[in-house]
N, CA, C and O atoms as a GROMACS GRO file, in nm:
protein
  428
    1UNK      N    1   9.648  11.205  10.390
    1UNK     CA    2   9.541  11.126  10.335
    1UNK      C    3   9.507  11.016  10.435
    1UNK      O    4   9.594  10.972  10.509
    2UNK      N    5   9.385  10.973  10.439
    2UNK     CA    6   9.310  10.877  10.551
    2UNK      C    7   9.276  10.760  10.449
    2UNK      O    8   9.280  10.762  10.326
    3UNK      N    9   9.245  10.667  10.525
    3UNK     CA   10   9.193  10.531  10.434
    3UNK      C   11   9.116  10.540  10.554
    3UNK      O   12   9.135  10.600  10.660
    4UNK      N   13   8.977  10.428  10.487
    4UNK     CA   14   8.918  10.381  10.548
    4UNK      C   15   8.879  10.219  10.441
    4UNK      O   16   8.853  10.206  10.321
    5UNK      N   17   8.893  10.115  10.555
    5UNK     CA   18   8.898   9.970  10.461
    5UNK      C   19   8.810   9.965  10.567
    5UNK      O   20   8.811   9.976  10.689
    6UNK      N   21   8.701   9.937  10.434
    6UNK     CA   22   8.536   9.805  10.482
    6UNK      C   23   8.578   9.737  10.543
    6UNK      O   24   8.686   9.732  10.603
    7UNK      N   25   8.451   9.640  10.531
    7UNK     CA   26   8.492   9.504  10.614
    7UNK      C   27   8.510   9.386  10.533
    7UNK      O   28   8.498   9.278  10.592
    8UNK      N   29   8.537   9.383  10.406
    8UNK     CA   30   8.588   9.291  10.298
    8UNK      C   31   8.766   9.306  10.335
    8UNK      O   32   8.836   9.205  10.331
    9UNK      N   33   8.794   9.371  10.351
    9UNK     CA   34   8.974   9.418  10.340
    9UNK      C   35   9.034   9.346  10.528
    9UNK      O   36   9.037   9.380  10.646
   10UNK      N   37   9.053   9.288  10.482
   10UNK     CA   38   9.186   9.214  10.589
   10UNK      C   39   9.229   9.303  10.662
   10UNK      O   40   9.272   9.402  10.603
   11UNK      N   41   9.235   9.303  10.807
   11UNK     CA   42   9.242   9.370  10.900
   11UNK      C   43   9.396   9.410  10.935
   11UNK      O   44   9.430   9.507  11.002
   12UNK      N   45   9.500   9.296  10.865
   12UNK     CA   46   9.607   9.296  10.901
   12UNK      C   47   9.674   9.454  10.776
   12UNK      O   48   9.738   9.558  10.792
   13UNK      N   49   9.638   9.414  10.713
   13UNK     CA   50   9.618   9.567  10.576
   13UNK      C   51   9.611   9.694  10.650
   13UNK      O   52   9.697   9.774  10.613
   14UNK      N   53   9.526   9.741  10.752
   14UNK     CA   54   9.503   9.846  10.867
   14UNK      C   55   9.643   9.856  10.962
   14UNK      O   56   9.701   9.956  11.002
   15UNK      N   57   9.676   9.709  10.984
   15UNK     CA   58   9.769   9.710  11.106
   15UNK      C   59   9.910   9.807  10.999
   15UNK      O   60   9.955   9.920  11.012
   16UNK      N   61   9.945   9.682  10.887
   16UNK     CA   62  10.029   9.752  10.838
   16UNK      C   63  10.085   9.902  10.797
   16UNK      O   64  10.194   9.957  10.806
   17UNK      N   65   9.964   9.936  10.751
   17UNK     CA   66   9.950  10.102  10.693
   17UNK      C   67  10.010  10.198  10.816
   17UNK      O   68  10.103  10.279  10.816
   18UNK      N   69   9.875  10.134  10.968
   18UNK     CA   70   9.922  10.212  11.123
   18UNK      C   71  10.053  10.181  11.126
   18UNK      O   72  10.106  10.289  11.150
   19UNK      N   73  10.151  10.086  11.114
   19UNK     CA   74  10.289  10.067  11.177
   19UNK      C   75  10.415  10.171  11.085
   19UNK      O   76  10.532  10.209  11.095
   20UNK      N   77  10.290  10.183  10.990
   20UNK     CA   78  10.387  10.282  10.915
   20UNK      C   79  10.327  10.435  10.918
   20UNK      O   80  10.337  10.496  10.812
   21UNK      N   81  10.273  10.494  11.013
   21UNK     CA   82  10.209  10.625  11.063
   21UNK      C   83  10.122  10.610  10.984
   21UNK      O   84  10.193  10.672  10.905
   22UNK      N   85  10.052  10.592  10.938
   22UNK     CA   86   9.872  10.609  10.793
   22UNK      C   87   9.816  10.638  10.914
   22UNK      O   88   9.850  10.600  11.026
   23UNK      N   89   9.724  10.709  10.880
   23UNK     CA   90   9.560  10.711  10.917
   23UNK      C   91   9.460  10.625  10.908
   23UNK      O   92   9.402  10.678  10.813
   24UNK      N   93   9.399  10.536  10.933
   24UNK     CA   94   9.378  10.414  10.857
   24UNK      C   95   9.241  10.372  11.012
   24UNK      O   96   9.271  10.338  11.126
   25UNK      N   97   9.129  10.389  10.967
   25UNK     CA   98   8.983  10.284  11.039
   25UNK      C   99   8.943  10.181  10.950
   25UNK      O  100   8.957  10.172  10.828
   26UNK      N  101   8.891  10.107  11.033
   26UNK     CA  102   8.810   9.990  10.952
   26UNK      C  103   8.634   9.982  11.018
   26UNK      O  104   8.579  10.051  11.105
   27UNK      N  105   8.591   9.892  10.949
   27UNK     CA  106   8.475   9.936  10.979
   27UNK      C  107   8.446   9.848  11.055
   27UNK      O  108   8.328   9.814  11.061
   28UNK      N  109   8.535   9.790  11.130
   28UNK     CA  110   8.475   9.743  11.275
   28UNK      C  111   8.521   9.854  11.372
   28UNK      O  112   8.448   9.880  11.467
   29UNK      N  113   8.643   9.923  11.356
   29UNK     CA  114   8.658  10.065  11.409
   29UNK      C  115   8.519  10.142  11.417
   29UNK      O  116   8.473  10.177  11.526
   30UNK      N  117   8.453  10.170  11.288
   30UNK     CA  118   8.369  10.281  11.291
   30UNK      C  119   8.240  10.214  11.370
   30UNK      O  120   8.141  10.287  11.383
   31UNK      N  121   8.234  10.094  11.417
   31UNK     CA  122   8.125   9.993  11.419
   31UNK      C  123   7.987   9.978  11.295
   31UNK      O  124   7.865   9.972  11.310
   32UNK      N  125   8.078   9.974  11.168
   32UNK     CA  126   7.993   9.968  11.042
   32UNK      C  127   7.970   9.861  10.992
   32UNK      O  128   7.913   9.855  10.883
   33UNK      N  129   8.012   9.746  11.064
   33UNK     CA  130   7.991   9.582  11.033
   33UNK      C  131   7.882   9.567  10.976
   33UNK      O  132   7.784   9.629  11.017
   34UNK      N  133   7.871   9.462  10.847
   34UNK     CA  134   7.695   9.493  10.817
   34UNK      C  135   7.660   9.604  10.796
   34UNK      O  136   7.538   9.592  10.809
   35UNK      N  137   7.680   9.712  10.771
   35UNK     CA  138   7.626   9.842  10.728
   35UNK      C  139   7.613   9.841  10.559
   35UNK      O  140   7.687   9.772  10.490
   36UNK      N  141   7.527   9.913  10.514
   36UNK     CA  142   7.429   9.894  10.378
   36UNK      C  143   7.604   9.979  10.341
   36UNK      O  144   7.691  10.000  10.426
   37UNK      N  145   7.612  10.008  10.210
   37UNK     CA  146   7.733  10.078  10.142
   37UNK      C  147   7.731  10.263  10.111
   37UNK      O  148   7.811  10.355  10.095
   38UNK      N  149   7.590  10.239  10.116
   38UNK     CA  150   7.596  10.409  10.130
   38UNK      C  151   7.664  10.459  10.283
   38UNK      O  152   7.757  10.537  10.302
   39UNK      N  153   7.588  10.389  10.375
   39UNK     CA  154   7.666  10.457  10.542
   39UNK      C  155   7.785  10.434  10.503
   39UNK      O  156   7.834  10.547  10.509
   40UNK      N  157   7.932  10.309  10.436
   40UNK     CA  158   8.034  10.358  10.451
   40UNK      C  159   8.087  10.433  10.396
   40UNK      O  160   8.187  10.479  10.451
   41UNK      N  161   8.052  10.480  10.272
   41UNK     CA  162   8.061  10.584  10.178
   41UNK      C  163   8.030  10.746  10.269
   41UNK      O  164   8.109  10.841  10.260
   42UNK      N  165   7.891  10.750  10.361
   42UNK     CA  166   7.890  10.863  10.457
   42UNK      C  167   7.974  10.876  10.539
   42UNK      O  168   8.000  10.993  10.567
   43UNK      N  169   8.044  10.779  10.604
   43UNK     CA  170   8.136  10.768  10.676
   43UNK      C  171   8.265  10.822  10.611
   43UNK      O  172   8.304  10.936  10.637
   44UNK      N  173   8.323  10.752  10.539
   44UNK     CA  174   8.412  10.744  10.462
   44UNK      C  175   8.391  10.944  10.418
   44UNK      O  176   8.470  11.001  10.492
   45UNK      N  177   8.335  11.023  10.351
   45UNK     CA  178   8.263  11.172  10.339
   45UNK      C  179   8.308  11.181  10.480
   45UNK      O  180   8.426  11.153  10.497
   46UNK      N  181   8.245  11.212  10.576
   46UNK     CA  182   8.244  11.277  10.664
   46UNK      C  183   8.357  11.292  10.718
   46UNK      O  184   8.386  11.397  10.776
   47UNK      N  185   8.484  11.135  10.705
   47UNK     CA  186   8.581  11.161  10.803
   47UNK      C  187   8.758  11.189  10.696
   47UNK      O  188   8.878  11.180  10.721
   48UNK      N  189   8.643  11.239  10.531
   48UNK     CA  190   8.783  11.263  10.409
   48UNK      C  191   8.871  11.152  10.440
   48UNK      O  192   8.990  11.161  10.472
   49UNK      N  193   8.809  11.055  10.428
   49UNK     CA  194   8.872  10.950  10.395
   49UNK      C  195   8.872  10.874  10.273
   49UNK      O  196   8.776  10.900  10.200
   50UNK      N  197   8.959  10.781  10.224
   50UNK     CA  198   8.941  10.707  10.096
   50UNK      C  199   8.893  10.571  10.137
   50UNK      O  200   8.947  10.505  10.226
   51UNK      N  201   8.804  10.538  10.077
   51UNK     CA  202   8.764  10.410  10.132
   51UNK      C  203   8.830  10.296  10.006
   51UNK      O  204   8.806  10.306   9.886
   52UNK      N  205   8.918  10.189  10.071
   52UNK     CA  206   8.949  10.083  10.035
   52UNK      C  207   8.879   9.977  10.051
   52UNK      O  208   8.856   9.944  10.168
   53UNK      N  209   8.822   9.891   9.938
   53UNK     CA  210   8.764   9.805   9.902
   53UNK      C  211   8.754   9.650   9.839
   53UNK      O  212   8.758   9.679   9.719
   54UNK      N  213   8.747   9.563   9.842
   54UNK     CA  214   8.724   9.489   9.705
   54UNK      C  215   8.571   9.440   9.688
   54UNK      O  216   8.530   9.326   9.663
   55UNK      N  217   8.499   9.560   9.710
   55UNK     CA  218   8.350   9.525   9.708
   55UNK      C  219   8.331   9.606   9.578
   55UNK      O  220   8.362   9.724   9.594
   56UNK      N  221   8.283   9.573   9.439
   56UNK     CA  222   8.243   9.617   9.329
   56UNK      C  223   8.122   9.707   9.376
   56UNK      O  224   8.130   9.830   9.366
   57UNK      N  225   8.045   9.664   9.413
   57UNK     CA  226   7.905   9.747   9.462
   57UNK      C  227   7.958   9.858   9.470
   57UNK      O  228   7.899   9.945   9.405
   58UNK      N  229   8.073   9.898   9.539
   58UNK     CA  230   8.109  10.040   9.535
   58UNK      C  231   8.140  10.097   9.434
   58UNK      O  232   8.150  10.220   9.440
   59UNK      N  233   8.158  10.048   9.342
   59UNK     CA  234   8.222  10.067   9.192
   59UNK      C  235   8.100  10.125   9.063
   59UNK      O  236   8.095  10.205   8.970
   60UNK      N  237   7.990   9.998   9.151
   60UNK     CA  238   7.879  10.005   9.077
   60UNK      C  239   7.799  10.123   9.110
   60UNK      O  240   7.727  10.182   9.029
   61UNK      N  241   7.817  10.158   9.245
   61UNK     CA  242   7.732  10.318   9.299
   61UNK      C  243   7.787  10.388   9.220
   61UNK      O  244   7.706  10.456   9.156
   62UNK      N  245   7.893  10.405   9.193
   62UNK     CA  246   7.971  10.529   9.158
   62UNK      C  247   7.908  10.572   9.000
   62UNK      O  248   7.874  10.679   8.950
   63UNK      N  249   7.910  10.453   8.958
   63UNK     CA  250   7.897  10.431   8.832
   63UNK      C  251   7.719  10.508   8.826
   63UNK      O  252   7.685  10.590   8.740
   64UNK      N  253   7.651  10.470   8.909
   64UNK     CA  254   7.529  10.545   8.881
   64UNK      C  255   7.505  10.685   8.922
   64UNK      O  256   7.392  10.726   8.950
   65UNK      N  257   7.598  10.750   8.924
   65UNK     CA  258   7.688  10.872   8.966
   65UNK      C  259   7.619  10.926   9.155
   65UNK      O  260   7.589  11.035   9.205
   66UNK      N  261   7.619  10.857   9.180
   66UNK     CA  262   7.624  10.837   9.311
   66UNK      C  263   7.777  10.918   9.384
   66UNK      O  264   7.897  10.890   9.377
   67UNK      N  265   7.697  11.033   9.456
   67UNK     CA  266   7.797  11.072   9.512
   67UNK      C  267   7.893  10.982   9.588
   67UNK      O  268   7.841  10.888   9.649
   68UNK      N  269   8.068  11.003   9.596
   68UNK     CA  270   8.073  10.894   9.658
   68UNK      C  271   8.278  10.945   9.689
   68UNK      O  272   8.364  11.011   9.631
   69UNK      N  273   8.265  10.857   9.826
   69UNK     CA  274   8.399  10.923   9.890
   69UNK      C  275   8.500  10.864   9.760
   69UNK      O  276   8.433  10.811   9.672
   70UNK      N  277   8.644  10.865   9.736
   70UNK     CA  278   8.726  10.825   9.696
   70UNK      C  279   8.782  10.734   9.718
   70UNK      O  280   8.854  10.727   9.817
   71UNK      N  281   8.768  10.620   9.619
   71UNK     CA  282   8.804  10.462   9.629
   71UNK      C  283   8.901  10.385   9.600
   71UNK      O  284   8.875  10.353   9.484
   72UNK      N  285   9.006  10.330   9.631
   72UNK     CA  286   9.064  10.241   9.629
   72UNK      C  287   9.055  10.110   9.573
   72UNK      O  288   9.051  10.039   9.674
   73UNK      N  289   9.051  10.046   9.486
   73UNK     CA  290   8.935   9.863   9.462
   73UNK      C  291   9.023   9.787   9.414
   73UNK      O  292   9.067   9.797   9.299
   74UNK      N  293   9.053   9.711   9.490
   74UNK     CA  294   9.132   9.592   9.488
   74UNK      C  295   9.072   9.516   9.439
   74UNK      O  296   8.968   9.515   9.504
   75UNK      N  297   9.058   9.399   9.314
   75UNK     CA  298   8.948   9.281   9.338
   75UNK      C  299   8.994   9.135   9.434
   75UNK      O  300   9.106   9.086   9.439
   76UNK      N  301   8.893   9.097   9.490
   76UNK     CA  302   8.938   8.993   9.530
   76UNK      C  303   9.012   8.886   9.544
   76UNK      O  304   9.002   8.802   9.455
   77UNK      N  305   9.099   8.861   9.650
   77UNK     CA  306   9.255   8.765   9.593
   77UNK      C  307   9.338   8.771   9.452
   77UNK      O  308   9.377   8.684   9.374
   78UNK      N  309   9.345   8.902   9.456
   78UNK     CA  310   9.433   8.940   9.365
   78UNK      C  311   9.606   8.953   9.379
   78UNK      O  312   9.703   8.904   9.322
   79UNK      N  313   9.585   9.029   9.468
   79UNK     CA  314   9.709   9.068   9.578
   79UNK      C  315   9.724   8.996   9.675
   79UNK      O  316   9.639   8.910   9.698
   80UNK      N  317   9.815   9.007   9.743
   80UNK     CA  318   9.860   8.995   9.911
   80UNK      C  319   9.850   9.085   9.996
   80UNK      O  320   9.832   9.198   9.951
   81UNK      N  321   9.857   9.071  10.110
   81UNK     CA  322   9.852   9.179  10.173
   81UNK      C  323   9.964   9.287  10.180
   81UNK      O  324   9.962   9.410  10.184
   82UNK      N  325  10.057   9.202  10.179
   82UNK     CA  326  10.202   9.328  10.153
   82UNK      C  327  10.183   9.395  10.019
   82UNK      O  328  10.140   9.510  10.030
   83UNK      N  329  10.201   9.356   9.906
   83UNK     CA  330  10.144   9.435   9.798
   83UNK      C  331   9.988   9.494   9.808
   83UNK      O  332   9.968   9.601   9.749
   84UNK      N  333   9.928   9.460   9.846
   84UNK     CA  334   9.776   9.637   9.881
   84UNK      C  335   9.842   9.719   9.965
   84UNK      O  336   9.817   9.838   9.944
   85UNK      N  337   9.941   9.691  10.077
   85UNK     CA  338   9.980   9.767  10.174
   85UNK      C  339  10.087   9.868  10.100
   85UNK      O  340  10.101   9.986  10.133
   86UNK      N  341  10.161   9.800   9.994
   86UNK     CA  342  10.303   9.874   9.915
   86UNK      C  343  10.203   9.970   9.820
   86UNK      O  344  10.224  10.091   9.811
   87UNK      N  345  10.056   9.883   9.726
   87UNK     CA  346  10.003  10.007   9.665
   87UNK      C  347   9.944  10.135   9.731
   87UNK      O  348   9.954  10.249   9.686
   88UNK      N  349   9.864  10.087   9.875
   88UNK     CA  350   9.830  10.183   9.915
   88UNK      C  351   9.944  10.311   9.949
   88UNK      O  352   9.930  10.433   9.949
   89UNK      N  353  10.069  10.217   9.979
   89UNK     CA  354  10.149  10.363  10.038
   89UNK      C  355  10.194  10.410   9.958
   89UNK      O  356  10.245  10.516   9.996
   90UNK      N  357  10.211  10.386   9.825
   90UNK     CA  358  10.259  10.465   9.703
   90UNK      C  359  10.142  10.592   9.651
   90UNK      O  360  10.174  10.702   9.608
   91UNK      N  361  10.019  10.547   9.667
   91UNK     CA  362   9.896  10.616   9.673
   91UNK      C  363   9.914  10.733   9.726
   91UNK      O  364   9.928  10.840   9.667
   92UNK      N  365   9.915  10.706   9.879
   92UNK     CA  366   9.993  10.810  10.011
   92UNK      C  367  10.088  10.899   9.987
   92UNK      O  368  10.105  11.011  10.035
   93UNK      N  369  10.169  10.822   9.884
   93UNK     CA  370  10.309  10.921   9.914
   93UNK      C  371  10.287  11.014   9.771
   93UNK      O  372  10.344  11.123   9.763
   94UNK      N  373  10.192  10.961   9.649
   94UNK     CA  374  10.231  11.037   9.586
   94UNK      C  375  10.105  11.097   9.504
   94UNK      O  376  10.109  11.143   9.390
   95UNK      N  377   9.967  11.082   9.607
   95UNK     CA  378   9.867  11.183   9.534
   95UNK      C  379   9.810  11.274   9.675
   95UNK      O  380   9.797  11.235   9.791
   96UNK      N  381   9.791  11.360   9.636
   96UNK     CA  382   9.764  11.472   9.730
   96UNK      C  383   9.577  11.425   9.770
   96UNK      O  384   9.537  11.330   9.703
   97UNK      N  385   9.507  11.466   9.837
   97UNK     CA  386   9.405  11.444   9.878
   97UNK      C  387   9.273  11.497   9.768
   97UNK      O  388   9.155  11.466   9.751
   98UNK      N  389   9.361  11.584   9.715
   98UNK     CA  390   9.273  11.717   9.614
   98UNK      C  391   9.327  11.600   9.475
   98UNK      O  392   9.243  11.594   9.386
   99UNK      N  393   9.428  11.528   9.455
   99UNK     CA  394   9.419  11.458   9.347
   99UNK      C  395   9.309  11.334   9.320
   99UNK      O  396   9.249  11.296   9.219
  100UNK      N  397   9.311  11.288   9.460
  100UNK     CA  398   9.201  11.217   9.499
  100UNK      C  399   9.069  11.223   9.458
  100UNK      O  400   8.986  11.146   9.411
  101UNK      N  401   9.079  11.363   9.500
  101UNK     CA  402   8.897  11.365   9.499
  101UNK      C  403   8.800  11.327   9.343
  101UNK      O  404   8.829  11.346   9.225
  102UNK      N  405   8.659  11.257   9.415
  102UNK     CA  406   8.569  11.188   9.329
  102UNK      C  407   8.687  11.116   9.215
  102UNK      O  408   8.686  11.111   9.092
  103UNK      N  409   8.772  11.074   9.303
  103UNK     CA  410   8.911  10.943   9.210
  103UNK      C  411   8.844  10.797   9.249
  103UNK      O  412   8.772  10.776   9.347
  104UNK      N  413   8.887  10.695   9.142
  104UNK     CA  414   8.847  10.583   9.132
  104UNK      C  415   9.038  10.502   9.108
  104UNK      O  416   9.099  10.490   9.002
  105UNK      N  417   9.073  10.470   9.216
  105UNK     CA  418   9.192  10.396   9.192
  105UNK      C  419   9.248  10.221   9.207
  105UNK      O  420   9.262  10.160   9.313
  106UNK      N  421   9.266  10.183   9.104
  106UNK     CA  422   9.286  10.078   9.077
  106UNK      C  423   9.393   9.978   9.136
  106UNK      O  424   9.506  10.023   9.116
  107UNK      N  425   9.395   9.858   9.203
  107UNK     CA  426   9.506   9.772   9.277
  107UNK      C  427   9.561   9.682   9.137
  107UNK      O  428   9.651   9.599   9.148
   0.00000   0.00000   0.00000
C-alpha cells in the first residue's frame, strides 16, 4: 500500500512512514503545491495510492460521490505526529489495498 499526504500533513509524517520502508509522496514530491483537490485525488488514482489528509474538502468530494482515491482524514491537531504515523502503519499492516478501495478511514 502507498500513501500519498497533501500538503496540509506535516512532512515529518512522510519522513517517518519512509524510515520505516512505506511508500509514501507528498505533494511537494509530486510538485502539487497549490493544486485544486481533484489533481490530488488524480494523482493519488493514477499512482494507487491512499491519500492522507486533514483537508475535509476531500471528505466533502467524496460525499458528492465524486470518484475518489482512498482516504485517510485526520482532523486537524488532533494527533501528533507519532500517533498518525502509528495509525497509518497499523492501516499498512493490516488492510490489504483491495480492502481499501473507494475506503474512507478515520484518525
Amino acid at each position: 500500500m502507498r500513501f500519498h499526504l497533501d500538503e496540509n500533513v506535516d512532512r515529518a509524517i512522510a519522513d517517518g512512514l519512509k524510515r520505516r520502508g512505506i511508500d509514501v509522496t507528498t505533494s511537494n514530491d509530486a510538485q502539487l503545491l497549490g493544486a485544486a483537490d481533484e489533481k490530488q485525488i488524480a494523482f493519488a488514482q493514477q499512482n494507487q495510492s491512499v491519500i492522507v489528509t486533514h483537508d475535509r474538502d476531500l471528505l466533502r468530494l467524496s460525499g458528492l460521490g465524486m470518484s475518489h482515491a482512498e482516504i485517510v482524514y485526520c482532523p486537524p491537531a488532533s494527533r501528533t505526529v507519532g500517533q498518525i504515523v502509528r495509525g497509518l502503519l497499523l492501516i499498512h499492516e493490516c488492510l490489504s489495498e483491495s480492502d481499501m478501495r473507494g475506503r474512507i478511514e478515520y484518525l
